[in-house]
mmCIF file as gemmi writes it, N, C-alpha and C atoms, coordinates in Angstrom:
data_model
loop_
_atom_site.group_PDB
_atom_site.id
_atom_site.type_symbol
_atom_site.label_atom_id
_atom_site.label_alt_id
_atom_site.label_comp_id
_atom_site.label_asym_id
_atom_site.label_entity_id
_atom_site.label_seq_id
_atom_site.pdbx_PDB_ins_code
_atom_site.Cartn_x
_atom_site.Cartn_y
_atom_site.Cartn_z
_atom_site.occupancy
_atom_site.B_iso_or_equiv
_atom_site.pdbx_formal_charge
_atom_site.auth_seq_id
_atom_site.auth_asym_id
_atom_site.pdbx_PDB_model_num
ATOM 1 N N . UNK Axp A 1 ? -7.201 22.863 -1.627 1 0 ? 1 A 1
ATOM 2 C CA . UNK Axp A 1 ? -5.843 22.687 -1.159 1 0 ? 1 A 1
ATOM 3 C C . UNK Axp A 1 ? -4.906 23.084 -2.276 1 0 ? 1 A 1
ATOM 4 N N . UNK Axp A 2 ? -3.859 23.892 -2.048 1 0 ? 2 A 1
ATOM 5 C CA . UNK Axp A 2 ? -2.744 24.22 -2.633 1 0 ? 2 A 1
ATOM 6 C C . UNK Axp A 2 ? -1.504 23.579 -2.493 1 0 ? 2 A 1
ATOM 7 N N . UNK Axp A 3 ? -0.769 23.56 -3.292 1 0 ? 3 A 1
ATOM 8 C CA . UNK Axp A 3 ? 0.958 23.491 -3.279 1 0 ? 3 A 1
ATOM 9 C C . UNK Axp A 3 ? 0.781 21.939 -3.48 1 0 ? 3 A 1
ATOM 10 N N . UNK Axp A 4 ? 2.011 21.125 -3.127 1 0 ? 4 A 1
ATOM 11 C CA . UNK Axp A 4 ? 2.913 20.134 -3.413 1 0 ? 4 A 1
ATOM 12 C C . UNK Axp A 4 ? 3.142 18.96 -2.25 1 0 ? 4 A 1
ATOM 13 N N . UNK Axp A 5 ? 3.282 17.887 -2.384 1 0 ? 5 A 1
ATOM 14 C CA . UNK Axp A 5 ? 3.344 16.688 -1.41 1 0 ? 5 A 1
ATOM 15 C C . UNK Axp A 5 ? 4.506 16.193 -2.44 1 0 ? 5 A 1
ATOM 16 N N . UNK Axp A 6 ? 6.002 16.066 -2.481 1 0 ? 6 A 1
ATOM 17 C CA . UNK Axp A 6 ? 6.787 15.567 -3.276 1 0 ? 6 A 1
ATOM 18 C C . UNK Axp A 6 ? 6.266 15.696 -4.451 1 0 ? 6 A 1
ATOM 19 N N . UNK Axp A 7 ? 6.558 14.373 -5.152 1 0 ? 7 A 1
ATOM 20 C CA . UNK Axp A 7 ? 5.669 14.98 -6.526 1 0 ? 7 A 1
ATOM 21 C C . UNK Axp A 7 ? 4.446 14.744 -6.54 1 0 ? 7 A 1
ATOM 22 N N . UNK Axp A 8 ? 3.574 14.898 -5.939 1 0 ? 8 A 1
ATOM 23 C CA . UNK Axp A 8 ? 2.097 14.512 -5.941 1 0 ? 8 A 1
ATOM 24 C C . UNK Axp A 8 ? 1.324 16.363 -5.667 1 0 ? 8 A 1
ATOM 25 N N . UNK Axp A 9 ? 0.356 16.271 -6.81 1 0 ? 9 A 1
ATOM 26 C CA . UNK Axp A 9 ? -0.199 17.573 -6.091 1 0 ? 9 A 1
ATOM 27 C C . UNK Axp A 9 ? -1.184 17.592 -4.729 1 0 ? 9 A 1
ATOM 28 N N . UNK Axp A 10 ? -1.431 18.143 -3.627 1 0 ? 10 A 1
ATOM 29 C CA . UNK Axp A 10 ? -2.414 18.27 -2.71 1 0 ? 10 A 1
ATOM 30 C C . UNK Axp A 10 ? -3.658 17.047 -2.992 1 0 ? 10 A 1
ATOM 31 N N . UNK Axp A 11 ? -4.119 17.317 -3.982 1 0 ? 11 A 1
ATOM 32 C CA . UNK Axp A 11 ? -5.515 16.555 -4.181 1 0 ? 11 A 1
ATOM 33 C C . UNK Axp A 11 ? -5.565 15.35 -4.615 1 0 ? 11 A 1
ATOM 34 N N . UNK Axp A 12 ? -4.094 14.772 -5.516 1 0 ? 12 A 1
ATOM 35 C CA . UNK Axp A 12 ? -3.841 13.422 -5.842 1 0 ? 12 A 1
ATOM 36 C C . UNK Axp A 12 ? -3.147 12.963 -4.46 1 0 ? 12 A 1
ATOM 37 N N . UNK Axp A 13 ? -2.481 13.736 -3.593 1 0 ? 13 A 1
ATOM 38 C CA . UNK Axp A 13 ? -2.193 12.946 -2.844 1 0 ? 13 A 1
ATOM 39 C C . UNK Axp A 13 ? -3.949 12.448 -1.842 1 0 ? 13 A 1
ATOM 40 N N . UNK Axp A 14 ? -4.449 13.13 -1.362 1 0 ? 14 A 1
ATOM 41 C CA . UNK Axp A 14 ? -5.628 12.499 -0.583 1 0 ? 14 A 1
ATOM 42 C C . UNK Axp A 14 ? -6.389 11.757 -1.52 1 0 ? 14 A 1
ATOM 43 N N . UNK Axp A 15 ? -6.633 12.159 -2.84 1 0 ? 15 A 1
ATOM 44 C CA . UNK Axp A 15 ? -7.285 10.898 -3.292 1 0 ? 15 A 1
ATOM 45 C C . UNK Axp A 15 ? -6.378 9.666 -3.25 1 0 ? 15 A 1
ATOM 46 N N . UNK Axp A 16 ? -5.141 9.157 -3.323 1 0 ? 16 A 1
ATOM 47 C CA . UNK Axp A 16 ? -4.835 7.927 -3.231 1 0 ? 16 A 1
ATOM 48 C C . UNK Axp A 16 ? -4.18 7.75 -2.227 1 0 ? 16 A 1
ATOM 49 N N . UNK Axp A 17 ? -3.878 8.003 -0.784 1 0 ? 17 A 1
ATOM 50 C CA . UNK Axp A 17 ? -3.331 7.806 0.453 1 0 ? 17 A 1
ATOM 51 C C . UNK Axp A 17 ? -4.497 7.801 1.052 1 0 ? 17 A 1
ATOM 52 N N . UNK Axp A 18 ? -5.734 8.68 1.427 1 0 ? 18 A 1
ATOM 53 C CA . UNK Axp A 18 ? -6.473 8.158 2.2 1 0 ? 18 A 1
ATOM 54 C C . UNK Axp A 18 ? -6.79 9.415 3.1 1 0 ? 18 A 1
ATOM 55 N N . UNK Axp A 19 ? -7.949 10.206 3.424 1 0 ? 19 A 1
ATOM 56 C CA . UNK Axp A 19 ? -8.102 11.35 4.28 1 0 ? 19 A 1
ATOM 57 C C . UNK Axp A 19 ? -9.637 11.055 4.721 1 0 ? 19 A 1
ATOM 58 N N . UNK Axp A 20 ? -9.731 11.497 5.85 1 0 ? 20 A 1
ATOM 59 C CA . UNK Axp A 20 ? -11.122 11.924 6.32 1 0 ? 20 A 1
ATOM 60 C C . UNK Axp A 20 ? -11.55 13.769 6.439 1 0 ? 20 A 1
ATOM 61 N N . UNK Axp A 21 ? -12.005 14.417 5.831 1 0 ? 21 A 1
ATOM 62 C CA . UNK Axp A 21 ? -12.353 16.003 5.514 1 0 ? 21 A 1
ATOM 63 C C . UNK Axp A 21 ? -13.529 16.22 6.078 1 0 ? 21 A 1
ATOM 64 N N . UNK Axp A 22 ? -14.093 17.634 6.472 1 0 ? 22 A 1
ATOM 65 C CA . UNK Axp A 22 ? -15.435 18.267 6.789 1 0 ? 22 A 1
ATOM 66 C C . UNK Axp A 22 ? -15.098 19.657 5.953 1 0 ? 22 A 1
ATOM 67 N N . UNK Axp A 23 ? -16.018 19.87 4.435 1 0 ? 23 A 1
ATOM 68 C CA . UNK Axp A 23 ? -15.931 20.672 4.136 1 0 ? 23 A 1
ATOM 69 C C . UNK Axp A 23 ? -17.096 21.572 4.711 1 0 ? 23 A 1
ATOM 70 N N . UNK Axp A 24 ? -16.909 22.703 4.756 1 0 ? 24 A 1
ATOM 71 C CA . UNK Axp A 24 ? -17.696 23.767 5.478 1 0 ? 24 A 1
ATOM 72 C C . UNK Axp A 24 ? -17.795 25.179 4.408 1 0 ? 24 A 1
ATOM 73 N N . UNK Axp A 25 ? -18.942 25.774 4.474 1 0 ? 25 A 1
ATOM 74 C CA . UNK Axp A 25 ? -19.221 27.051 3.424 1 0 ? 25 A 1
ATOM 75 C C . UNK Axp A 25 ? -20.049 28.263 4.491 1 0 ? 25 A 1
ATOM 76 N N . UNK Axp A 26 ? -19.973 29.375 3.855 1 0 ? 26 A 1
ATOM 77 C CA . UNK Axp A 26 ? -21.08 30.125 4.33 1 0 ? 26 A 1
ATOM 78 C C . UNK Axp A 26 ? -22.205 30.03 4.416 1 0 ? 26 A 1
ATOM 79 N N . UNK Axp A 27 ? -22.34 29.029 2.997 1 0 ? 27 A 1
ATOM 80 C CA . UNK Axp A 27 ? -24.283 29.306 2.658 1 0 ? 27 A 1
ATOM 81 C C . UNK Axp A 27 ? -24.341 27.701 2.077 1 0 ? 27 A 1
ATOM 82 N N . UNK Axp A 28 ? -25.534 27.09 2.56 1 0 ? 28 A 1
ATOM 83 C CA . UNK Axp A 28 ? -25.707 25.683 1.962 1 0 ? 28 A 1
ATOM 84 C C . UNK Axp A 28 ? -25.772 25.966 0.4 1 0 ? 28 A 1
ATOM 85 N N . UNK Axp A 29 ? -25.826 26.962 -0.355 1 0 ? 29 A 1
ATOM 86 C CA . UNK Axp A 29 ? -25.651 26.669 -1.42 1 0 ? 29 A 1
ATOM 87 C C . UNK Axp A 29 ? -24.174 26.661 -2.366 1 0 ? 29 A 1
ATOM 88 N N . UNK Axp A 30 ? -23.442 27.629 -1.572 1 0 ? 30 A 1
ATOM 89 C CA . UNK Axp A 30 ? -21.978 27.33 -2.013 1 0 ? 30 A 1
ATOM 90 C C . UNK Axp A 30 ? -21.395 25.646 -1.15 1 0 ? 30 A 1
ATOM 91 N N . UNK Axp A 31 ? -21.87 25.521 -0.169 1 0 ? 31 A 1
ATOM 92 C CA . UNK Axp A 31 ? -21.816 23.822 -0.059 1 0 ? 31 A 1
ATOM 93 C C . UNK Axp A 31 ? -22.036 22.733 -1.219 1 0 ? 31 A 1
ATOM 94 N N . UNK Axp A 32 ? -23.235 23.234 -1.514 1 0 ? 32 A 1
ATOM 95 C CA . UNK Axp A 32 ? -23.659 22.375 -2.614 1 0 ? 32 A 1
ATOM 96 C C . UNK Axp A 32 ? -23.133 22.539 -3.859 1 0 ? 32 A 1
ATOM 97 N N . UNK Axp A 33 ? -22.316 23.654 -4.026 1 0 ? 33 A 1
ATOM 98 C CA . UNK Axp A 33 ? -21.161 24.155 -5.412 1 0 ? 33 A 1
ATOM 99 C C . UNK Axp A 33 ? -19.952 22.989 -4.797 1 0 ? 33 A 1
ATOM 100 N N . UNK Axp A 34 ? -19.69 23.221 -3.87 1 0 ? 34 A 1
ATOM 101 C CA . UNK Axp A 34 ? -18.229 22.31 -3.278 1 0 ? 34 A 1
ATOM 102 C C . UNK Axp A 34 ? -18.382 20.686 -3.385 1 0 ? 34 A 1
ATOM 103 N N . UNK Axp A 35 ? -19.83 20.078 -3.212 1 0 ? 35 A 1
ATOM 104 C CA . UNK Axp A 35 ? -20.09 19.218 -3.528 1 0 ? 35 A 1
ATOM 105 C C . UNK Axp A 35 ? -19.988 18.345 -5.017 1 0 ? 35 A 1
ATOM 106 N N . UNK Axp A 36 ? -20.293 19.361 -5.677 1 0 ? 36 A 1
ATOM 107 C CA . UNK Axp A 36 ? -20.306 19.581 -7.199 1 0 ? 36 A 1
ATOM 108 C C . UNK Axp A 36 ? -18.546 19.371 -7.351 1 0 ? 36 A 1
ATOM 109 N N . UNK Axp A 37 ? -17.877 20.401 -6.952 1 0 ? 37 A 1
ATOM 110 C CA . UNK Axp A 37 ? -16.545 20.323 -7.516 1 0 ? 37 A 1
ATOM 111 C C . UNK Axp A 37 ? -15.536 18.625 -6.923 1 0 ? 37 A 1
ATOM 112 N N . UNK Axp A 38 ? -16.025 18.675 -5.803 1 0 ? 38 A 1
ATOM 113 C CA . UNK Axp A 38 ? -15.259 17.444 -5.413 1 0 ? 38 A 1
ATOM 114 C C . UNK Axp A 38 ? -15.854 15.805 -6.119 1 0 ? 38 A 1
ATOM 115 N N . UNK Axp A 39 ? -17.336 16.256 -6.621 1 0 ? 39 A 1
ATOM 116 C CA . UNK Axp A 39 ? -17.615 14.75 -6.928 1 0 ? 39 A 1
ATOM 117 C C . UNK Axp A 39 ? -16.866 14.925 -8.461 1 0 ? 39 A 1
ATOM 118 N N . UNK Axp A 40 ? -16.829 15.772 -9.472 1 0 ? 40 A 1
ATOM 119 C CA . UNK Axp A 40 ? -16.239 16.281 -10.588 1 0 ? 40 A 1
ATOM 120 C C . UNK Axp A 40 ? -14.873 15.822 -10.763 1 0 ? 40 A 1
ATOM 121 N N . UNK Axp A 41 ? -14.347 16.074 -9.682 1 0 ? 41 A 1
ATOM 122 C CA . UNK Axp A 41 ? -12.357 15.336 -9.355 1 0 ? 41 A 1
ATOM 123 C C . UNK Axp A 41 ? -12.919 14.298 -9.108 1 0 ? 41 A 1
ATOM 124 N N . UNK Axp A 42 ? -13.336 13.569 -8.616 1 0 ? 42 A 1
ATOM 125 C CA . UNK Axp A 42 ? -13.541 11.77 -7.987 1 0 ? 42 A 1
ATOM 126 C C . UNK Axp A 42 ? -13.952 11.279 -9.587 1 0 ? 42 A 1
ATOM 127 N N . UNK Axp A 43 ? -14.615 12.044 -10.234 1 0 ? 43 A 1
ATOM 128 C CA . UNK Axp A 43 ? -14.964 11.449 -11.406 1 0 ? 43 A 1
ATOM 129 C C . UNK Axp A 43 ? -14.101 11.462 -12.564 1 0 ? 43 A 1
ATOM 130 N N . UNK Axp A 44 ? -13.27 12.39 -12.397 1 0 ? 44 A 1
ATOM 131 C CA . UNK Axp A 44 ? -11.81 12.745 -13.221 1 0 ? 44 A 1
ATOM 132 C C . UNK Axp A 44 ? -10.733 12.124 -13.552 1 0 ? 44 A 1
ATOM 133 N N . UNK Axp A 45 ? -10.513 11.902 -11.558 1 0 ? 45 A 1
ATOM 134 C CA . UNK Axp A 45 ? -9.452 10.818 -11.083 1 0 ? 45 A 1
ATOM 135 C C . UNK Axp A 45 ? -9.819 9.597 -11.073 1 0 ? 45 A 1
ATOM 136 N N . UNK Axp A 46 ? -11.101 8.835 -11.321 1 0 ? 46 A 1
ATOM 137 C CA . UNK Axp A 46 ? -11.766 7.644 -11.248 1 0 ? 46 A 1
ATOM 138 C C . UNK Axp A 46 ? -11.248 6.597 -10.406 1 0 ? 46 A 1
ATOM 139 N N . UNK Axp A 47 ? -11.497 7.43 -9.175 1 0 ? 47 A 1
ATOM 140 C CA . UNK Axp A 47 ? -11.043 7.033 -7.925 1 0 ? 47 A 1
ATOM 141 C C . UNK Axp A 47 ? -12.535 6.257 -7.866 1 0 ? 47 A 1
ATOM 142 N N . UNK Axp A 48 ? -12.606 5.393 -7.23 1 0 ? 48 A 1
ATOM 143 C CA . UNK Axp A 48 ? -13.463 4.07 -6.142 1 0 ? 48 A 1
ATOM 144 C C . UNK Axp A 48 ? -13.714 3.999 -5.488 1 0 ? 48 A 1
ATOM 145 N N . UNK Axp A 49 ? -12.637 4.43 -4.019 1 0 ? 49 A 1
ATOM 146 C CA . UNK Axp A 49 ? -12.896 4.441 -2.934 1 0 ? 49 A 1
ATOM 147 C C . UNK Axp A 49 ? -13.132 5.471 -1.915 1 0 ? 49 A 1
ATOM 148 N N . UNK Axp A 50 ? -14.621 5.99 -2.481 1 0 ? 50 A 1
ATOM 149 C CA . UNK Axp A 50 ? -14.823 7.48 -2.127 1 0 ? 50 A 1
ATOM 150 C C . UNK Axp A 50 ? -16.441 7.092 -1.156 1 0 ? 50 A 1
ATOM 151 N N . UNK Axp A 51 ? -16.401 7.55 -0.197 1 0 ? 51 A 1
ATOM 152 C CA . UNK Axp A 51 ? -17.535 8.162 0.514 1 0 ? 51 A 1
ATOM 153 C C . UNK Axp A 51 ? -18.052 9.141 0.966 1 0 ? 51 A 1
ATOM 154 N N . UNK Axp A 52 ? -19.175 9.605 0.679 1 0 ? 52 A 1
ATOM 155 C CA . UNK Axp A 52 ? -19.534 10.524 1.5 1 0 ? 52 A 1
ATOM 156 C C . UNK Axp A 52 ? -20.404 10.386 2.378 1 0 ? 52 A 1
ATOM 157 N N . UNK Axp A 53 ? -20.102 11.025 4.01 1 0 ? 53 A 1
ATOM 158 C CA . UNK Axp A 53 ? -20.353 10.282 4.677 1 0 ? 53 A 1
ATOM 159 C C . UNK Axp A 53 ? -21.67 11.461 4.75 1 0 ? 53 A 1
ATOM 160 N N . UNK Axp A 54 ? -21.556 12.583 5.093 1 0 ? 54 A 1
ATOM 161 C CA . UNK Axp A 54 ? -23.054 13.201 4.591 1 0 ? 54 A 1
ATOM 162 C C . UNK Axp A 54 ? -22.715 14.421 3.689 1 0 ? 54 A 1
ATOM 163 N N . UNK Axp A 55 ? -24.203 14.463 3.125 1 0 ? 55 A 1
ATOM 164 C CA . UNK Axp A 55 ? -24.052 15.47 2.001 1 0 ? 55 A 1
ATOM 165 C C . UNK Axp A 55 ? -24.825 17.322 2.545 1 0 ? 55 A 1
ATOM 166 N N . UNK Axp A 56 ? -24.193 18.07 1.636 1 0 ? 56 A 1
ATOM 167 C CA . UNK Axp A 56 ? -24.398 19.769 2.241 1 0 ? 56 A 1
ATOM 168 C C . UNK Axp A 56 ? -25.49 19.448 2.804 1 0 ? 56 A 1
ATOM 169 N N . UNK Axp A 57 ? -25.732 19.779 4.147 1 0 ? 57 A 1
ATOM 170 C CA . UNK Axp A 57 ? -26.755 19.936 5.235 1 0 ? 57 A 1
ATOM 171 C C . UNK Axp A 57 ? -26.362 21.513 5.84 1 0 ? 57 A 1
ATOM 172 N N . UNK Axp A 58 ? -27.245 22.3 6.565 1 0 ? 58 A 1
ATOM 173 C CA . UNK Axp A 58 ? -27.448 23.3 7.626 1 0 ? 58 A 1
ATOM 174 C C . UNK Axp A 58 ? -26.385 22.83 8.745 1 0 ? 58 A 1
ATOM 175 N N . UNK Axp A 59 ? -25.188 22.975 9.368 1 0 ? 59 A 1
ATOM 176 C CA . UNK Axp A 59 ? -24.388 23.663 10.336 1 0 ? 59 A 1
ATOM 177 C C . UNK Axp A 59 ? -25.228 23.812 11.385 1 0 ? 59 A 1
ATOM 178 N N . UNK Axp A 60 ? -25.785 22.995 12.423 1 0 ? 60 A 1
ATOM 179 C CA . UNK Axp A 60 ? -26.646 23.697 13.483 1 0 ? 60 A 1
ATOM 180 C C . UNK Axp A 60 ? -25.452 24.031 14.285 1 0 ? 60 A 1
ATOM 181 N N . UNK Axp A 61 ? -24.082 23.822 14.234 1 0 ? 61 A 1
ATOM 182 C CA . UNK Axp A 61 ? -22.797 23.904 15.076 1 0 ? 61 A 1
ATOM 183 C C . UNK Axp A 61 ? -22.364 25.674 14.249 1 0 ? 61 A 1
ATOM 184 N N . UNK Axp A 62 ? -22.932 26.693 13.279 1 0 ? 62 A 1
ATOM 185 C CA . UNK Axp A 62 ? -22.397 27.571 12.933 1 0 ? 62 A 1
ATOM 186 C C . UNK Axp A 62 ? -21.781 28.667 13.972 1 0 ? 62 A 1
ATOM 187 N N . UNK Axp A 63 ? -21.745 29.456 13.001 1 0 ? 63 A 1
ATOM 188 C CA . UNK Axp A 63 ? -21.536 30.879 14.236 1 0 ? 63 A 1
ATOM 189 C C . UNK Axp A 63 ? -23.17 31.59 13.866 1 0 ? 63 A 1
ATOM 190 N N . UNK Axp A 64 ? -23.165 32.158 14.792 1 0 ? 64 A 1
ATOM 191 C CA . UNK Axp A 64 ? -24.549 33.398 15.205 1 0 ? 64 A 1
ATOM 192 C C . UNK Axp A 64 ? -24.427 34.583 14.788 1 0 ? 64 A 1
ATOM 193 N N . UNK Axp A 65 ? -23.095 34.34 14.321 1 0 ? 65 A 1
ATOM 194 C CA . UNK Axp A 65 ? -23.214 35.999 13.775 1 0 ? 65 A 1
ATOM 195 C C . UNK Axp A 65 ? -23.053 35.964 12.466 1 0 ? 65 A 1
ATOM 196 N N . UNK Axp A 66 ? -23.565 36.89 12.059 1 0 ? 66 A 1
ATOM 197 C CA . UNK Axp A 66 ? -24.071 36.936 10.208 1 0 ? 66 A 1
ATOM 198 C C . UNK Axp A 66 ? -22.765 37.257 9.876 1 0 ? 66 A 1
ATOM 199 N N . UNK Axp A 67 ? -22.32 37.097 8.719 1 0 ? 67 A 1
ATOM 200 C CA . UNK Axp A 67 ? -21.159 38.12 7.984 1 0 ? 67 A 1
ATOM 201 C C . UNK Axp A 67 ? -21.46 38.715 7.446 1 0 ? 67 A 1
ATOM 202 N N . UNK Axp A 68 ? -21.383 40.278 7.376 1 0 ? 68 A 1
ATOM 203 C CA . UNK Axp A 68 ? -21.992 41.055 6.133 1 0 ? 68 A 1
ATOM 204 C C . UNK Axp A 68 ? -20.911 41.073 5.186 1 0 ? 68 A 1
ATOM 205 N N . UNK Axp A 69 ? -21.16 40.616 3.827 1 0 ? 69 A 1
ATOM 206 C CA . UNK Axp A 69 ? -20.515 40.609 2.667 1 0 ? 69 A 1
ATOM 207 C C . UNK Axp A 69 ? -21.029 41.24 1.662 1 0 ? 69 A 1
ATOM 208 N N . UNK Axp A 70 ? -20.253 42.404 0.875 1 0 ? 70 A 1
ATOM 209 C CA . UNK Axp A 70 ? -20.392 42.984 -0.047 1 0 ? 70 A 1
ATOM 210 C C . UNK Axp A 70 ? -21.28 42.258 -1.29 1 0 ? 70 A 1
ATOM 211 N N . UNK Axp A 71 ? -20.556 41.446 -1.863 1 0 ? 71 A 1
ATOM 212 C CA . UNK Axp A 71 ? -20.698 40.42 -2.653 1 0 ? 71 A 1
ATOM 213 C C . UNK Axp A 71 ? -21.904 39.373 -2.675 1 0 ? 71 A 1
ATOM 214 N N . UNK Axp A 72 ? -22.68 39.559 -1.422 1 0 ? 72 A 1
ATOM 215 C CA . UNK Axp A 72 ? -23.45 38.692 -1.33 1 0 ? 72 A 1
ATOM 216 C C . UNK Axp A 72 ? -24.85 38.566 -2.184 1 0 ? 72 A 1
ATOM 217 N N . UNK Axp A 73 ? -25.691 37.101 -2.34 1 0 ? 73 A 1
ATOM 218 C CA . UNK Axp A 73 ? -26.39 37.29 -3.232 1 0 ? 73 A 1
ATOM 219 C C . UNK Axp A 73 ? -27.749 38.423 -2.465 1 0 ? 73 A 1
ATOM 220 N N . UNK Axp A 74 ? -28.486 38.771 -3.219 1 0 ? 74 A 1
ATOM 221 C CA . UNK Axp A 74 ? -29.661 39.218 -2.614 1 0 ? 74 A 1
ATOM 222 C C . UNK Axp A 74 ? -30.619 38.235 -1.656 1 0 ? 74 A 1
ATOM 223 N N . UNK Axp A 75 ? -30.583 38.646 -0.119 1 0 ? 75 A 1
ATOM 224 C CA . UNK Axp A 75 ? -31.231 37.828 0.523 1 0 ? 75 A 1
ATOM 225 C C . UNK Axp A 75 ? -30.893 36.597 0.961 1 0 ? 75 A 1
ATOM 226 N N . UNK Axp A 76 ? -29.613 36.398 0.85 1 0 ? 76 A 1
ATOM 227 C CA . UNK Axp A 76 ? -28.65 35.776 1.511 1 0 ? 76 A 1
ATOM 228 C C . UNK Axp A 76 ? -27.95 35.642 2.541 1 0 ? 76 A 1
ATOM 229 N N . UNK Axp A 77 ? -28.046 35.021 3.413 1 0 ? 77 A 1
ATOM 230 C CA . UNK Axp A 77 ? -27.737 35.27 4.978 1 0 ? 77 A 1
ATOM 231 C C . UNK Axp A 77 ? -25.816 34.531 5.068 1 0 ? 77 A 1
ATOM 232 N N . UNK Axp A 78 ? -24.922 34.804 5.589 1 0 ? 78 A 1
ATOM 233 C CA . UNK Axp A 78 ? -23.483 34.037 5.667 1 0 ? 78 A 1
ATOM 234 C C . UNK Axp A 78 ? -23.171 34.048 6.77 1 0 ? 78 A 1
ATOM 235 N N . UNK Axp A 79 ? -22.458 32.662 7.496 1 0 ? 79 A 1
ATOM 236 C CA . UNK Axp A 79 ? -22.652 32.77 8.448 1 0 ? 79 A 1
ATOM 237 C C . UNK Axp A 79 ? -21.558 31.737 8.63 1 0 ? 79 A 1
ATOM 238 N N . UNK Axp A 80 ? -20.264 31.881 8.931 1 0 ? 80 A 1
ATOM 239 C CA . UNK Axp A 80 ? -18.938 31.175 9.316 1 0 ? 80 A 1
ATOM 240 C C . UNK Axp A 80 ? -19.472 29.816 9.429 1 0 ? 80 A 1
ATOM 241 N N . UNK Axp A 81 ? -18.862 28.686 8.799 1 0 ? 81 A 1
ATOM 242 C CA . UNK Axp A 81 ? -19.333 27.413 8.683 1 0 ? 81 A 1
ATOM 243 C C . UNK Axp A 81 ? -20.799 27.132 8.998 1 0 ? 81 A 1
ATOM 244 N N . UNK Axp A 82 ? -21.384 28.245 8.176 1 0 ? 82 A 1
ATOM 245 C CA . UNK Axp A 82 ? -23.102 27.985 7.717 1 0 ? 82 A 1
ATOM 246 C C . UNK Axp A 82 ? -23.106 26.257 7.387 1 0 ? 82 A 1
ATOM 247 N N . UNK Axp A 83 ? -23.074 25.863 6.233 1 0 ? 83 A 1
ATOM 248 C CA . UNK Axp A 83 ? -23.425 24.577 5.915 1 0 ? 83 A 1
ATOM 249 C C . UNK Axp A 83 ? -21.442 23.656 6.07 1 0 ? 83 A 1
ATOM 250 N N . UNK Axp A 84 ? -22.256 22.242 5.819 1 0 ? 84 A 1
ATOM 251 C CA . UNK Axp A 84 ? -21.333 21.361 6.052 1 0 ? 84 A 1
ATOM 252 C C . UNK Axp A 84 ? -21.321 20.562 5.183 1 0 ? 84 A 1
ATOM 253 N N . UNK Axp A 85 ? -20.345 19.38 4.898 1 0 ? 85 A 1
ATOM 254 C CA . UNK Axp A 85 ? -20.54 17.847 4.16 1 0 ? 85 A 1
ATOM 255 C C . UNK Axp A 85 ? -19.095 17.001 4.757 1 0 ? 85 A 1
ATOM 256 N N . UNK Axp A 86 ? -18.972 16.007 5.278 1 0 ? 86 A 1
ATOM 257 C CA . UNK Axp A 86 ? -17.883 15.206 5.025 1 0 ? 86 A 1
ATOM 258 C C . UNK Axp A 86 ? -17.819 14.025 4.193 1 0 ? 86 A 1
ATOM 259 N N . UNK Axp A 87 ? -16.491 14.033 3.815 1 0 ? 87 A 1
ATOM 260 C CA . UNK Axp A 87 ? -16.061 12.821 3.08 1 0 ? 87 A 1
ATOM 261 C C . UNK Axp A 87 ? -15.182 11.65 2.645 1 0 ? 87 A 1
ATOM 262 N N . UNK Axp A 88 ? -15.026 10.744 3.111 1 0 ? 88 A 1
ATOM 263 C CA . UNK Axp A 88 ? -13.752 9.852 3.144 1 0 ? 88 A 1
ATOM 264 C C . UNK Axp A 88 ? -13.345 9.485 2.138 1 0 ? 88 A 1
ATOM 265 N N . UNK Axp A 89 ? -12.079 9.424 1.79 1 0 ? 89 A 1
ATOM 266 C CA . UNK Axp A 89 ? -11.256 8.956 0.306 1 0 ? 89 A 1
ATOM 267 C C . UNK Axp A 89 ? -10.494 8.333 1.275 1 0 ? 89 A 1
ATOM 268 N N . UNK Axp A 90 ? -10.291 6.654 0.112 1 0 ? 90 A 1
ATOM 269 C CA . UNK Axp A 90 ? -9.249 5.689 0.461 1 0 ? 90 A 1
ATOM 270 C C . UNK Axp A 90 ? -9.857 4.735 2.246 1 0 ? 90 A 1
C-alpha cells in the first residue's frame, strides 16, 4: 500500500485501526516472500495484535491461465492469484 491516511502512512494506519487482508501472488513462492515482508513490519512496529489466519497455501480459486512472463524464474509456472495468505491486524 501506498500514499497517506492524514498523518498516518498506509501501513501504520492498518496496523493500529484494525483490517482484515487476503494477500495473493503469482507463485507460492513470492507468497512466501510477502509473508516474510509483512511478518518483518509486525516485528518492526511491535504490534500484538496480529493474526494470521492462514499462511501462503496454493489458490485452488486461481486463474487457468498461465501468464507468460519474461522475467520468470526457470520452470516456473504464474498464474493470477496463484497462491494466497490472510491476515488480521487489530
Amino acid at each position: 500500500m501506498m500514499g497517506k491516511l492524514s498523518d498516518e502512512t498506509c501501513d501504520e494506519h492498518i496496523l493500529m485501526n484494525g483490517s482484515l487482508f487476503v494477500v495473493t501472488a503469482y507463485t507460492y513462492e513470492e507468497c512466501e516472500d510477502d509473508e516474510e515482508v509483512i511478518t518483518a513490519l509486525v516485528n518492526d512496529q511491535a504490534v500484538e495484535n496480529v493474526h494470521q489466519l492462514w499462511s501462503p497455501e496454493i489458490n485452488t480459486f486461481s486463474s487457468r491461465r498461465q501468464r507468460i512472463t519474461q522475467s520468470a524464474d526457470a520452470g516456473r509456472q504464474y498464474f493470477e492469484n496463484g497462491a494466497w495468505q490472510a491476515w488480521l491486524f487489530g
